[in-house]
C-alpha positions, 0 to 999 in steps of 0.5 A, a space after each residue: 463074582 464069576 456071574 459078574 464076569 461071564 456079563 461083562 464078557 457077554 457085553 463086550 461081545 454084544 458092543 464089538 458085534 454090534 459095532 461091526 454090524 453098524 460099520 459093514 452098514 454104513 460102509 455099505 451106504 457110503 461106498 462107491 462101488 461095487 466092489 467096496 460094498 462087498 469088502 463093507 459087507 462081508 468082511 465087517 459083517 463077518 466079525 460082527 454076527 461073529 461077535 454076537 455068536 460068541 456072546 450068545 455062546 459064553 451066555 449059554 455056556 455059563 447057564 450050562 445049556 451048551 453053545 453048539 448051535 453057535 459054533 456050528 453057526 459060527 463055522 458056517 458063517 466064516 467059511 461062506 460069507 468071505 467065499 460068497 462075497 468073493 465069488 459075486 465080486 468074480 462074477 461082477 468083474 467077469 460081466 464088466 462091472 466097473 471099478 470106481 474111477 479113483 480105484 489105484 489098482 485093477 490087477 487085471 488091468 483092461 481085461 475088465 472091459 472085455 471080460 469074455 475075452 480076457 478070462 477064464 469064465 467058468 
């Protein structure tokens, strides 16, 4: 019963990661910018290969061959994928990347066109 158990959870884990790998594609594919490509990418990604981790890890852990590896790949994706995808999105906006023309917001406002001269370029 308890085997039952630990192959439903891997399964739930798979499906869920799965599904958020096929959505950061598809949102990568079908938004208009760069700027939501990004959000798709890093964001759904994230939670899908951490899904996929956590099954693998609950799978190893039940067959008593330990999850470190997971964990330690699970730490470091969630600690760089949303840092990198933020730091690219900083860069295309400091170089003048522009915005989808139905974007609502720019916090920034104008200082997007002149990006040398309105920012602090590191």
């Amino acid at each position: 019963m308890q085997a039952l158990i630990i192959d439903w959870i891997v399964v739930a884990g798979l499906v869920i990661g799965s599904f958020f790998l096929a959505v950061s594609a598809i949102g990568t594919l079908r938004m208009p910018d760069v700027y939501g490509r990004l959000h798709a990418i890093t964001k759904a990604s994230t939670l899908g290969l951490a899904g996929l981790l956590a099954a693998s890890a609950v799978f190893h852990g039940a067959a008593g061959r330990g999850f470190v590896a997971e964990a330690v790949a699970m730490w470091f994706v969630l600690m760089t994928n949303p840092v990198g995808g933020h730091m690219i999105a900083r860069s295309a906006y400091l170089v003048g990347v522009r915005m989808w023309e139905d974007s609502v917001l720019d916090e920034l406002g104008r200082a997007g066109e002149h990006a040398e001269m309105g920012h602090d370029i590191d």
